[in-house]
PyMOL Python script that loads the backbone (N, CA, C, O; Angstrom):
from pymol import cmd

cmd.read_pdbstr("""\
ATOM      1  N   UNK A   1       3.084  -7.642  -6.794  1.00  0.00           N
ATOM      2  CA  UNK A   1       4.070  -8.560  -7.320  1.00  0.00           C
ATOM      3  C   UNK A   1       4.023  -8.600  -8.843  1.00  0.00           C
ATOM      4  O   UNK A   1       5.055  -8.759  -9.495  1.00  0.00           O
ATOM      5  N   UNK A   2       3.009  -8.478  -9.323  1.00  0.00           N
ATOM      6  CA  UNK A   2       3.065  -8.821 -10.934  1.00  0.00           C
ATOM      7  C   UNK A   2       3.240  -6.950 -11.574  1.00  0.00           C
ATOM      8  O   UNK A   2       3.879  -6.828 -12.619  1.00  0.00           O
ATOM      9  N   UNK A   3       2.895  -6.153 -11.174  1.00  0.00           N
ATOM     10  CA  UNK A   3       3.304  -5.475 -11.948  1.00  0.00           C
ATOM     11  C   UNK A   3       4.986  -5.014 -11.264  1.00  0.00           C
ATOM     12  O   UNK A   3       5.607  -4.095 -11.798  1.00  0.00           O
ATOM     13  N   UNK A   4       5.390  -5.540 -10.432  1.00  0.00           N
ATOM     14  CA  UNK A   4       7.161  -5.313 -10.522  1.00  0.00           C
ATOM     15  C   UNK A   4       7.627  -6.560 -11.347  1.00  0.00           C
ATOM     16  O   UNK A   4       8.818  -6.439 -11.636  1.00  0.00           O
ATOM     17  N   UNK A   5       7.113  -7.636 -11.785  1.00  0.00           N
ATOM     18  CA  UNK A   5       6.926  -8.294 -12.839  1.00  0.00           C
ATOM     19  C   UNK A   5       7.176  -8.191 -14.450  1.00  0.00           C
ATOM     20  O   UNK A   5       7.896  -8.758 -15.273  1.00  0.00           O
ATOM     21  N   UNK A   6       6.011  -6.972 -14.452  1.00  0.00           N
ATOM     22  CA  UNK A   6       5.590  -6.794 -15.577  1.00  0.00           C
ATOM     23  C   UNK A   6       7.012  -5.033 -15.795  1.00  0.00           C
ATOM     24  O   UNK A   6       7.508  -4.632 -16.848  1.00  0.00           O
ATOM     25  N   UNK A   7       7.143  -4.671 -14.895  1.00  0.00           N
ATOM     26  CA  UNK A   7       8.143  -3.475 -14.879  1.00  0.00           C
ATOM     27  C   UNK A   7       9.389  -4.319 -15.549  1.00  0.00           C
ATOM     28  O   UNK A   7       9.718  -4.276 -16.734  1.00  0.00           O
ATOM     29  N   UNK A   8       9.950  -5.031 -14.594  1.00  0.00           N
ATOM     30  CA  UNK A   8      10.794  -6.296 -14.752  1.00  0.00           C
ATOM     31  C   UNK A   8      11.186  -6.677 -16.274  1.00  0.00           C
ATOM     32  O   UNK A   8      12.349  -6.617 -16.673  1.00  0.00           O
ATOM     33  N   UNK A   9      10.249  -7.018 -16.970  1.00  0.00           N
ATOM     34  CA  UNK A   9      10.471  -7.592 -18.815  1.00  0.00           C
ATOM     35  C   UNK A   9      10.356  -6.777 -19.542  1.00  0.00           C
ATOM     36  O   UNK A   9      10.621  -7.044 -20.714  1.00  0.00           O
ATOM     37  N   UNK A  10       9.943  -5.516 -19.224  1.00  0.00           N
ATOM     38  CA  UNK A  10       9.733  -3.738 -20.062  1.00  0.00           C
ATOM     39  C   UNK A  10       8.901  -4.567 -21.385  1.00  0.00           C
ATOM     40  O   UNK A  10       9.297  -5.019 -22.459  1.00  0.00           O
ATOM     41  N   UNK A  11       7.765  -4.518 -20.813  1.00  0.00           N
ATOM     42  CA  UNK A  11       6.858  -4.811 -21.860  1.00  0.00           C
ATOM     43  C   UNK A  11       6.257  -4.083 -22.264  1.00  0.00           C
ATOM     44  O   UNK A  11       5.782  -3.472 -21.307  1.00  0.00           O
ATOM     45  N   UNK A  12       5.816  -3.570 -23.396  1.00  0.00           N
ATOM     46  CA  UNK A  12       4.980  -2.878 -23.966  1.00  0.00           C
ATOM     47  C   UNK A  12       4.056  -1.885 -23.251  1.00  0.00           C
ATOM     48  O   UNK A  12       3.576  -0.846 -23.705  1.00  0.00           O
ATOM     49  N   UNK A  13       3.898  -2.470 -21.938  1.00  0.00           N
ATOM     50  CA  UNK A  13       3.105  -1.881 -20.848  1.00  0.00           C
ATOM     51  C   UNK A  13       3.615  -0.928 -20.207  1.00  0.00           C
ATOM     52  O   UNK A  13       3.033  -0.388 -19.265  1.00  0.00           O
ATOM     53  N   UNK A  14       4.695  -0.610 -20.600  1.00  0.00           N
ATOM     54  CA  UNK A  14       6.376   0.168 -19.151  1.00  0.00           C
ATOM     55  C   UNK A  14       5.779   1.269 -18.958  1.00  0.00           C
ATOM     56  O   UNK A  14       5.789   1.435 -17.738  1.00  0.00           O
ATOM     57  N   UNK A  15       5.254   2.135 -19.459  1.00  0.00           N
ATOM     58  CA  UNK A  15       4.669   3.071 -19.183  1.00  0.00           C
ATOM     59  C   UNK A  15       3.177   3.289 -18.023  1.00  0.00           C
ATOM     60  O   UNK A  15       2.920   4.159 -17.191  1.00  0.00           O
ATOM     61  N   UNK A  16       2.667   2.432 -18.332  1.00  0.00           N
ATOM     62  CA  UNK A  16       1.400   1.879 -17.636  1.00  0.00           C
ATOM     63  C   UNK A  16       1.803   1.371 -16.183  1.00  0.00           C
ATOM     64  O   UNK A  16       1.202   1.719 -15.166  1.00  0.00           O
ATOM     65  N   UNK A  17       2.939   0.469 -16.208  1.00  0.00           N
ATOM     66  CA  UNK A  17       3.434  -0.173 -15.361  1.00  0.00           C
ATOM     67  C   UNK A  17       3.992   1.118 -13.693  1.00  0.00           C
ATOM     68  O   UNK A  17       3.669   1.047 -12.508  1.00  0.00           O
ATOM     69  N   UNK A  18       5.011   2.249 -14.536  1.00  0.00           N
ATOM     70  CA  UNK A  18       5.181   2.803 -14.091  1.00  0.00           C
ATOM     71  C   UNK A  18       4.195   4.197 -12.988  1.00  0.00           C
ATOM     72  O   UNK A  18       4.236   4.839 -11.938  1.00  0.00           O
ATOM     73  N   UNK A  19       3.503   3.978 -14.084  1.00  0.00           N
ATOM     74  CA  UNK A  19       2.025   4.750 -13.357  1.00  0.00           C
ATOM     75  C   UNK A  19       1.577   4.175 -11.654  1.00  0.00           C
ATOM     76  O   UNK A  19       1.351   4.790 -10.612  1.00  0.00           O
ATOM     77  N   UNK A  20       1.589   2.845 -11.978  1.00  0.00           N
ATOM     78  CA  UNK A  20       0.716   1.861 -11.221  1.00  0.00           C
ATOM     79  C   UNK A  20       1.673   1.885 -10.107  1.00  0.00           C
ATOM     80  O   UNK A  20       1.259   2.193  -8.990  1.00  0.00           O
ATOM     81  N   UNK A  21       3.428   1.470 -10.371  1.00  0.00           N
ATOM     82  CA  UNK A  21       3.713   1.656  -9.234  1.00  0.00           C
ATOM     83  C   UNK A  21       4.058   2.845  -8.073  1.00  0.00           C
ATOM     84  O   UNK A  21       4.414   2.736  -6.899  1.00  0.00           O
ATOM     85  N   UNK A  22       3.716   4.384  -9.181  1.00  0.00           N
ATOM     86  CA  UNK A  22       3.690   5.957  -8.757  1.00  0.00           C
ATOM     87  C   UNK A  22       2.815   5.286  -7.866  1.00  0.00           C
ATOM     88  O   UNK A  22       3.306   5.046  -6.763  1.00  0.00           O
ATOM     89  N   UNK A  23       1.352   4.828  -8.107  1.00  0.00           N
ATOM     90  CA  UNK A  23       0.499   4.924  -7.218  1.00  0.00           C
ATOM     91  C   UNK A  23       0.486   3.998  -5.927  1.00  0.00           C
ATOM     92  O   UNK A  23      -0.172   4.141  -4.896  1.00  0.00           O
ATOM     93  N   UNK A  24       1.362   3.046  -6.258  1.00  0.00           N
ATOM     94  CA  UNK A  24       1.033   2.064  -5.022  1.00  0.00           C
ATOM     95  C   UNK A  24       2.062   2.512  -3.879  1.00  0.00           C
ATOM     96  O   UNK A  24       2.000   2.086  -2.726  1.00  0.00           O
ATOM     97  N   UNK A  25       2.892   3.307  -4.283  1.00  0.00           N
ATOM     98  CA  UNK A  25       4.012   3.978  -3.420  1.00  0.00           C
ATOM     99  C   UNK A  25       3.584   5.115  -2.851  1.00  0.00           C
ATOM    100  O   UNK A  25       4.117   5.577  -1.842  1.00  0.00           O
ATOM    101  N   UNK A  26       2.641   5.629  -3.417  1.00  0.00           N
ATOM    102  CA  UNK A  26       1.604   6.774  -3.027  1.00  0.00           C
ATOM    103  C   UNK A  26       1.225   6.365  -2.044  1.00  0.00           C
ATOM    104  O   UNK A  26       1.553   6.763  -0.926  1.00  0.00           O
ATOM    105  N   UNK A  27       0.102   5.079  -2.435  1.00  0.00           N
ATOM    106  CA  UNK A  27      -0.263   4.495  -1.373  1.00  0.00           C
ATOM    107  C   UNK A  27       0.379   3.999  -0.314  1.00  0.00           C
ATOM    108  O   UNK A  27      -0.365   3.830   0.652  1.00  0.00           O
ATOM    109  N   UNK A  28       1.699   3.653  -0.121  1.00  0.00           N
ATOM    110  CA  UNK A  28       1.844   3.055   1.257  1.00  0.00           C
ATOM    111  C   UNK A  28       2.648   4.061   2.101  1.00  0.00           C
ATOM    112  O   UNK A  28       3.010   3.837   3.257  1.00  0.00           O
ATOM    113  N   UNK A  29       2.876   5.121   1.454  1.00  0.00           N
ATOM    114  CA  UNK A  29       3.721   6.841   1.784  1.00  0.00           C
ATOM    115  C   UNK A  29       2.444   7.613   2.641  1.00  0.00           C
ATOM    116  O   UNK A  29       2.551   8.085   3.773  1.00  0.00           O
ATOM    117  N   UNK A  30       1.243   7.611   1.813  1.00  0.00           N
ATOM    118  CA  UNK A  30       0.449   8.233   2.472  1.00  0.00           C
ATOM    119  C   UNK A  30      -1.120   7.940   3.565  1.00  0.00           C
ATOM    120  O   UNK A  30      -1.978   8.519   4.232  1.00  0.00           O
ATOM    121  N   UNK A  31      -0.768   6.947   3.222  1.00  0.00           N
ATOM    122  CA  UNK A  31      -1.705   5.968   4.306  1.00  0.00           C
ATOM    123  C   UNK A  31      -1.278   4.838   4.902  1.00  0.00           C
ATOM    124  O   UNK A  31      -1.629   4.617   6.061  1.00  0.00           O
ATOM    125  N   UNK A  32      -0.493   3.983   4.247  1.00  0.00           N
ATOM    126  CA  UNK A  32       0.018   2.839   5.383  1.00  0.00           C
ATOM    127  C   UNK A  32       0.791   3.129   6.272  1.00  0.00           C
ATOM    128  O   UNK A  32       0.653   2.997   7.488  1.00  0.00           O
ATOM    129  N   UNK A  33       1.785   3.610   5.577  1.00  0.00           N
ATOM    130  CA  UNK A  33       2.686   4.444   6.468  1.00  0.00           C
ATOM    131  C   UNK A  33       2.506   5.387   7.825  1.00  0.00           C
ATOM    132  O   UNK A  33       3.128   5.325   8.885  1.00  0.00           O
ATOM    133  N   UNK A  34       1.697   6.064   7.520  1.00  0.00           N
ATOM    134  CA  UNK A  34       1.456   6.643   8.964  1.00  0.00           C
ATOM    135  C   UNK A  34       0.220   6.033   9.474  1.00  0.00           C
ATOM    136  O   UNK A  34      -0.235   6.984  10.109  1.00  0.00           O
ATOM    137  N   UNK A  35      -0.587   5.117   9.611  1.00  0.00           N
ATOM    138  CA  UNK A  35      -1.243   4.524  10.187  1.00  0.00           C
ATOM    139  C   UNK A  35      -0.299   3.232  11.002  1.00  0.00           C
ATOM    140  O   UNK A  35      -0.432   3.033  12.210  1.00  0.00           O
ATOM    141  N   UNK A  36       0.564   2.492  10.215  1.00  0.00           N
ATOM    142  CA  UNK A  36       1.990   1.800  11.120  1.00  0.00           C
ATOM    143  C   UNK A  36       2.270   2.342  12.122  1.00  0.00           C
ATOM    144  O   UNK A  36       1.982   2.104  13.295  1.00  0.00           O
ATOM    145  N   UNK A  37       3.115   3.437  11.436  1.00  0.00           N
ATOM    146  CA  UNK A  37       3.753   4.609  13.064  1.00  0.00           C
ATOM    147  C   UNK A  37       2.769   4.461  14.070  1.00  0.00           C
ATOM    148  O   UNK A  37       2.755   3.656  15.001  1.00  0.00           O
ATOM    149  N   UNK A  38       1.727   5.568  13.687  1.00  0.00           N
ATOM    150  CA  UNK A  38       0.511   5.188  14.948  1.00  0.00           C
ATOM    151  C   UNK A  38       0.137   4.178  15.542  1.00  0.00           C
ATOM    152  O   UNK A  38       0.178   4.396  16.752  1.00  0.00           O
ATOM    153  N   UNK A  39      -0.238   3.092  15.293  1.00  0.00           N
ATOM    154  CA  UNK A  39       0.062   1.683  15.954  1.00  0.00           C
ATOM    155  C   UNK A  39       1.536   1.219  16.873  1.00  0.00           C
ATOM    156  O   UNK A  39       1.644   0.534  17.890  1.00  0.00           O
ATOM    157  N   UNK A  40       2.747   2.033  15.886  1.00  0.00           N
ATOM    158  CA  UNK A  40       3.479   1.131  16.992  1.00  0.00           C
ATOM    159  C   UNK A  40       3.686   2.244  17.977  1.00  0.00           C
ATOM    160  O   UNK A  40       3.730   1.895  19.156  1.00  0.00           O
ATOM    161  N   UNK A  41       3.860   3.892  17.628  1.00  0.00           N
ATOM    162  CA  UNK A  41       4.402   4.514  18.132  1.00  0.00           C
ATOM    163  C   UNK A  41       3.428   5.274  19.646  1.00  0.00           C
ATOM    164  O   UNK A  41       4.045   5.651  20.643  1.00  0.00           O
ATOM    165  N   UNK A  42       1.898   5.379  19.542  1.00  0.00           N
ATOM    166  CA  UNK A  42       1.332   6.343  20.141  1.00  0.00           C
ATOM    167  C   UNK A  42       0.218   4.756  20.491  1.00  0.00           C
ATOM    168  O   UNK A  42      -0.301   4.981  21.584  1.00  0.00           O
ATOM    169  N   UNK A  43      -0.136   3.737  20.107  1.00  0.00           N
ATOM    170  CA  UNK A  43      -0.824   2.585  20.380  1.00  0.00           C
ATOM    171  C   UNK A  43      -0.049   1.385  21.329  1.00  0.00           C
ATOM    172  O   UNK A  43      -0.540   0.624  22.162  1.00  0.00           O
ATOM    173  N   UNK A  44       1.545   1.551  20.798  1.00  0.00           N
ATOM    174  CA  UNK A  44       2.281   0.320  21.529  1.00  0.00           C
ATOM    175  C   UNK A  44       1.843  -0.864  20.826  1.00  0.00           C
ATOM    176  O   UNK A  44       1.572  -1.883  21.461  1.00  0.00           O
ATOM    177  N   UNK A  45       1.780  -0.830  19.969  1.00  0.00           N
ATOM    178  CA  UNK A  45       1.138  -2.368  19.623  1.00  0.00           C
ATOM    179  C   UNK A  45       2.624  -3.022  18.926  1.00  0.00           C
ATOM    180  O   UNK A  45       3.539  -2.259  18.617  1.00  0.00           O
ATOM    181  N   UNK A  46       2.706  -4.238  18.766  1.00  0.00           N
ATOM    182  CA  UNK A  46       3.852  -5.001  18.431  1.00  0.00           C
ATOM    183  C   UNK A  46       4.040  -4.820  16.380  1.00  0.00           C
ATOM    184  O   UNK A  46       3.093  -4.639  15.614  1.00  0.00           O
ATOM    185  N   UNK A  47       5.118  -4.911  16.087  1.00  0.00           N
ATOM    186  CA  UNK A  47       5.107  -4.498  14.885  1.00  0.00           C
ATOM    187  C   UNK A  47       3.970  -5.243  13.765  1.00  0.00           C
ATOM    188  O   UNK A  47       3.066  -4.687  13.142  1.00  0.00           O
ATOM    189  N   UNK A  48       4.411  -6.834  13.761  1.00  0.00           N
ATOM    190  CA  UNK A  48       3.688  -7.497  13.295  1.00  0.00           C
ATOM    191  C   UNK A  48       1.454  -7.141  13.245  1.00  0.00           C
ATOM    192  O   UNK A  48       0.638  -7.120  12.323  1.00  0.00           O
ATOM    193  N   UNK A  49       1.373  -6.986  14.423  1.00  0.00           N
ATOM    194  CA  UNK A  49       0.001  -6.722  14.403  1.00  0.00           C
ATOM    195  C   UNK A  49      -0.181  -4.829  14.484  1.00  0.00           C
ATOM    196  O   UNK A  49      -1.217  -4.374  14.968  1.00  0.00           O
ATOM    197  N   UNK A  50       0.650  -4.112  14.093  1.00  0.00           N
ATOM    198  CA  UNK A  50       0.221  -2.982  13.324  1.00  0.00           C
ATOM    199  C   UNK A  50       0.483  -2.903  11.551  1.00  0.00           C
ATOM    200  O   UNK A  50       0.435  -2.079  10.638  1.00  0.00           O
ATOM    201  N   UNK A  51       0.683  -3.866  11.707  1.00  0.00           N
ATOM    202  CA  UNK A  51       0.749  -4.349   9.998  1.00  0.00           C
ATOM    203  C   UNK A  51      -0.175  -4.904   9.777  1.00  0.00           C
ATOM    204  O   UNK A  51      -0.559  -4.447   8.701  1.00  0.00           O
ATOM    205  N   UNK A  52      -0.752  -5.542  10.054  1.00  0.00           N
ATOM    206  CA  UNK A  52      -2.361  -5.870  10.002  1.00  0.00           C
ATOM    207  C   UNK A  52      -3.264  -5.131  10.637  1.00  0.00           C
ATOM    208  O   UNK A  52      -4.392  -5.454  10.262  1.00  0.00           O
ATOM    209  N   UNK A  53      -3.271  -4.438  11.287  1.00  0.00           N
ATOM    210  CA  UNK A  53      -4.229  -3.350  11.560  1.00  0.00           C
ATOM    211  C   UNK A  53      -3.817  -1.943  10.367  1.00  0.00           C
ATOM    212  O   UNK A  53      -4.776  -1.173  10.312  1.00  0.00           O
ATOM    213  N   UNK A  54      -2.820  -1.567   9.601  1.00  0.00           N
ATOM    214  CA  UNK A  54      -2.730  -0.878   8.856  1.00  0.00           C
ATOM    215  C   UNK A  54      -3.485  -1.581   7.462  1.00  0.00           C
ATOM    216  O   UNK A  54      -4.403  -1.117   6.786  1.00  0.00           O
ATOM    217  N   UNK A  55      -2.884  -2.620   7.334  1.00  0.00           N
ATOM    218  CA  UNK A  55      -3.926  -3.570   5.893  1.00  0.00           C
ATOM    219  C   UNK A  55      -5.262  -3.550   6.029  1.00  0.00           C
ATOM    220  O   UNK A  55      -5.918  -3.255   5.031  1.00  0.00           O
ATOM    221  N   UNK A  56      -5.943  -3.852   7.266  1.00  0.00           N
ATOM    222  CA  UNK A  56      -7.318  -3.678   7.603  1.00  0.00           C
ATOM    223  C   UNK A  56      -7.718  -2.142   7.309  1.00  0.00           C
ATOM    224  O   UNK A  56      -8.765  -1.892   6.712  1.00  0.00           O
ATOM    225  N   UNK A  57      -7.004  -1.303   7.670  1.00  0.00           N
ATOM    226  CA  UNK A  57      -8.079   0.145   7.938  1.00  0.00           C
ATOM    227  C   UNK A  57      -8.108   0.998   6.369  1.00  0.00           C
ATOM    228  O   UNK A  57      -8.901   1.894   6.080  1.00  0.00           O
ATOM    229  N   UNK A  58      -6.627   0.244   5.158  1.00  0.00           N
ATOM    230  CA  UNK A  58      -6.986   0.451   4.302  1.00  0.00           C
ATOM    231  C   UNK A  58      -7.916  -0.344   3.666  1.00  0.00           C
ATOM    232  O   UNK A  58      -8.553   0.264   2.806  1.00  0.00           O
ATOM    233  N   UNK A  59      -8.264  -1.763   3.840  1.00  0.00           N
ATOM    234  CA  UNK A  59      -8.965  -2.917   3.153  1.00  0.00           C
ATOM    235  C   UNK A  59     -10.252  -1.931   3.381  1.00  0.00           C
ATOM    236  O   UNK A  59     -10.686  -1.187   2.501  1.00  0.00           O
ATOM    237  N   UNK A  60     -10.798  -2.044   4.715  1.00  0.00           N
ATOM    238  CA  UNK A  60     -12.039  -0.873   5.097  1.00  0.00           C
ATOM    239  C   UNK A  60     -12.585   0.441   4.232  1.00  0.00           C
ATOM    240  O   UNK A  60     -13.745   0.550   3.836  1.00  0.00           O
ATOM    241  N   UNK A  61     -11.531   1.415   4.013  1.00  0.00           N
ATOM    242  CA  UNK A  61     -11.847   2.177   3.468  1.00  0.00           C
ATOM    243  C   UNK A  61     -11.996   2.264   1.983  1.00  0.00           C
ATOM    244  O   UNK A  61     -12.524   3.157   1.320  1.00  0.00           O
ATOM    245  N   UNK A  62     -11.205   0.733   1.449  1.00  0.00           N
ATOM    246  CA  UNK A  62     -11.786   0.908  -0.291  1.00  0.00           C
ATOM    247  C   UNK A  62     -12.944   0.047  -0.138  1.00  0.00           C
ATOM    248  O   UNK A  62     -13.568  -0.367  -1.115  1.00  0.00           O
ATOM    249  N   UNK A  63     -13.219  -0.208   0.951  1.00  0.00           N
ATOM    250  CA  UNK A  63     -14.703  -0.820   1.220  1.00  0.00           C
ATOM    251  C   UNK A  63     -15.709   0.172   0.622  1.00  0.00           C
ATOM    252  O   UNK A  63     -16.600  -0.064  -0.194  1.00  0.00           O
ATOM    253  N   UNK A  64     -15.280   1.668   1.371  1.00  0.00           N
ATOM    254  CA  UNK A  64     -16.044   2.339   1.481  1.00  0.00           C
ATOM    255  C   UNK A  64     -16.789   3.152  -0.228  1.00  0.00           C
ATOM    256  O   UNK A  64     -17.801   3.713  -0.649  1.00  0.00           O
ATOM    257  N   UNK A  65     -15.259   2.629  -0.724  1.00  0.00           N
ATOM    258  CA  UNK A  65     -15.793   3.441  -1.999  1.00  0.00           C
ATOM    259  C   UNK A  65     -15.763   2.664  -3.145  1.00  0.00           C
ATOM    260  O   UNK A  65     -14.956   1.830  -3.554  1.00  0.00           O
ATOM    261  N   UNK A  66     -17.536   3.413  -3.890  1.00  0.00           N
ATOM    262  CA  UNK A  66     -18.235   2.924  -4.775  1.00  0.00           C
ATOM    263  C   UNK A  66     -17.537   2.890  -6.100  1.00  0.00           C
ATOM    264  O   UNK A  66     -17.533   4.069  -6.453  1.00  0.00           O
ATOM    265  N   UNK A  67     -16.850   2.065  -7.171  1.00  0.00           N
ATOM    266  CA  UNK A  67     -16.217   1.990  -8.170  1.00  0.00           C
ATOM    267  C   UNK A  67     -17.625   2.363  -8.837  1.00  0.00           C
ATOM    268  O   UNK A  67     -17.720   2.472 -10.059  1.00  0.00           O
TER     269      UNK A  67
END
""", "prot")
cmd.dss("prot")
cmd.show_as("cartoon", "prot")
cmd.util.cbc("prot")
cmd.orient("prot")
């Protein structure tokens, strides 16, 4: 929310901004996204709770890694 925010007032940041949202679109293209499908499509699960099982299995895996 804040950096479509910060995209939003073309602040000084626009460049930076734009980066951030390359990546978060990355992110939901290449991992949320098909972890959804799989839940609703090959799991049956109801939409709502493969949306939380997709948030979980990414929450998990930046678990996994050491900043």
């Amino acid at each position: 929310f804040f950096v479509l925010v910060f995209f939003i007032s073309d602040d000084i940041f626009n460049e930076f901004v734009f980066v951030f949202l390359f990546i978060q679109l990355a992110v939901v293209a290449f991992w949320l996204l098909p972890v959804f499908c799989y839940q609703v499509f090959i799991k049956k699960r109801r939409i709502k709770l493969a949306v939380y099982k997709a948030l979980a299995s990414y929450k998990e895996a930046l678990g996994q890694v050491s900043w």
